[in-house]
N, C-alpha and C positions, 0 to 999 in steps of 0.2 A: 547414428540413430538419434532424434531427437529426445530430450528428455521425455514428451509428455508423451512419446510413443511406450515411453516406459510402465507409465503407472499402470497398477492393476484393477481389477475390481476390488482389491482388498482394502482400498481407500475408503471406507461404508462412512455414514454420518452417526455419529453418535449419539445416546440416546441420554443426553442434557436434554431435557424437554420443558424445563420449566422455566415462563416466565417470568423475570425478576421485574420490578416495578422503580420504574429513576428511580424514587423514595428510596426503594430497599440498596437499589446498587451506589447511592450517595452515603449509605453506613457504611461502607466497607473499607476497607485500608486502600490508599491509594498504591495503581500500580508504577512500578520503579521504572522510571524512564532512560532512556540515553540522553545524552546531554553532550556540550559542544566539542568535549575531547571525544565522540565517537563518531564525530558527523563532519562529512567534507563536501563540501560546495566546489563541485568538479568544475574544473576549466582543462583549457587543454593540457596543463601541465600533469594535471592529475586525471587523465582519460585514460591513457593506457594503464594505469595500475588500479584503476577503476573496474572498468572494465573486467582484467583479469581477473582481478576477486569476485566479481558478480560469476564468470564462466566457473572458477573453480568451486565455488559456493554451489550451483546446480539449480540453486531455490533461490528465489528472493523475495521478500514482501514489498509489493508494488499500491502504488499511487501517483495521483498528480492534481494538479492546484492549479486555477484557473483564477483570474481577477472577475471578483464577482459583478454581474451589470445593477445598476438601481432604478434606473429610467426606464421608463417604458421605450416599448422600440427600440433599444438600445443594441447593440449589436455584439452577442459573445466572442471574443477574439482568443482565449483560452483553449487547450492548456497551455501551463506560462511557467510551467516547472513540473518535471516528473525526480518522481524516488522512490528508489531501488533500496533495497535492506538485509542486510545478510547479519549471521546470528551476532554479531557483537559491534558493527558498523550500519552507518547510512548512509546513501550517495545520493546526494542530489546532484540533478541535471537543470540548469535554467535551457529554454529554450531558444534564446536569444543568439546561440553560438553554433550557425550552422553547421560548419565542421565538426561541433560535441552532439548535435543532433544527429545527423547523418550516421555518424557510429556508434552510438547507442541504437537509432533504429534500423541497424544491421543486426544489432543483438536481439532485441524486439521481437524482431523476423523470423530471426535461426532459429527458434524452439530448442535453443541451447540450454536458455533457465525459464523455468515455471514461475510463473509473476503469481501467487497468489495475493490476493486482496479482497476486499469488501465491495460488492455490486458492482463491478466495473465495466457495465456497459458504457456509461456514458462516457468513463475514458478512454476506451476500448473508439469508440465514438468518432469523438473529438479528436483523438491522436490521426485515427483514416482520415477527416474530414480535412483535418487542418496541414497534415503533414504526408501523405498519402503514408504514414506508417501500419503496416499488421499485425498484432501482438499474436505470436503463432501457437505462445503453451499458456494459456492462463486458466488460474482455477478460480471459481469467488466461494471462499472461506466458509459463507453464511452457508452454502450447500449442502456442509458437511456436520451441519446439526438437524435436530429432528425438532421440532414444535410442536402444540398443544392444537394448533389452527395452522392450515395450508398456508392462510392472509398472514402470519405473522413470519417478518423477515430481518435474519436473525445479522446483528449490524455490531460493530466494532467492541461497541462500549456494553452490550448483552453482550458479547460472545468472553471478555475479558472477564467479567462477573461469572459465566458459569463456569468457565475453566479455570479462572487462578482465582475466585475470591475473592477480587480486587478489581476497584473503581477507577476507571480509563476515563480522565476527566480531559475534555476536547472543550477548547477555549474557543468561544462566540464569536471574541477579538480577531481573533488569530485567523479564524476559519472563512472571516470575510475581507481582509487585509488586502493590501494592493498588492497581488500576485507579480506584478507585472514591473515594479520596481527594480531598476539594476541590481540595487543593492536591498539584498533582505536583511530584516534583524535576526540577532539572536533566538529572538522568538519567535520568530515565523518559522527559522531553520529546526527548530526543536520541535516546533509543532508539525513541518511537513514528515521530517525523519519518523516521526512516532507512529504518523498513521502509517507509515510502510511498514516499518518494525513490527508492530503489533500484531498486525497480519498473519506476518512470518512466525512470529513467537505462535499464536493459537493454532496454526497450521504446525507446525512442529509438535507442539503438546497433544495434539488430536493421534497424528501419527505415530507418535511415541505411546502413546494408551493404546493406540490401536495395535502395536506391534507386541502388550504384553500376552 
């Protein structure tokens, strides 16, 4: 059975209803990140034990990173990195290694593990468009809160603030960086890992409240 043939209705959204203001969520202690001893930049040596952890994990918090365009007309070529996150590691996949592609989106496909993340249409998107990949169990996080207005949609760095208290600070740098680079920095890898991770963690906190 796939996992997301699992979930229940008991998944409901929580009723954090209140919108914090940047201002207010830039006072807050920052949240505690992973850093480069929990993060692997998968190649084939490290695909099958990759993998494995993601199937026996069930959940993982999902994203992906595209090299952003600046020019008009310019042609998006992205995604150029996907990451997977399970609760004390992050895996990233560059896309550039067919064979590492093809078997992650095997995994993708199987509704083996629930990708939750933040809006993930458009890599939801991009992954069919570019790689005829289908992500088969995805959940988007933001769903699973309630707002004050229908229009207001509830995103990484709000959701981190109403549930831990703590300021999920996303680097401008970082967020526009040449995706598309063989080789990433340090801090690109910190910064793809996190937005997976983060995911994972607010989904996990939602369901653990919700299971009291």
């Amino acid at each position: 059975m796939r996992l997301f043939e699992t979930i229940s209705d008991e998944t409901k959204p929580m009723t954090l209803t209140t919108q914090l203001s940047r201002d207010q969520i830039k006072t807050l202690p920052l949240f505690p990140a992973l850093d480069m001893t929990q993060i692997t930049l998968v190649r084939r040596e490290q695909l099958e034990a990759a993998l494995a952890a993601l199937r026996k994990a069930g959940v993982a918090g999902f994203d992906t990173e595209s090299r952003p365009t600046f020019r008009k007309g310019e042609q998006a070529t992205g995604p150029h990195l996907i990451q997977l996150a399970i609760r004390d590691h992050a895996y990233l996949f560059p896309v550039d290694d067919a064979e590492v592609l093809a078997a992650l989106g095997q995994l993708l496909a199987s509704g083996e593990v629930l990708l939750a993340g933040f809006d993930l249409r458009s890599d939801k998107r991009h992954l069919r468009e570019r790689f005829g990949i289908e992500c088969a169990a995805v959940l988007d996080v933001g769903s699973l809160f309630t707002s004050e207005s229908p229009t207001i949609t509830v995103g990484a760095v709000q959701a981190v603030a109403r549930v831990f208290g703590c300021y999920f600070r996303k680097s401008k740098k970082q967020s526009t960086s040449n995706w598309s680079a063989r080789v990433l920095s340090e801090a690109q890898q910190i910064y793809a890992a996190n937005d997976a991770w983060v995911a994972l963690r607010v989904y996990q906190a939602l369901q653990d409240a919700a299971a009291v």
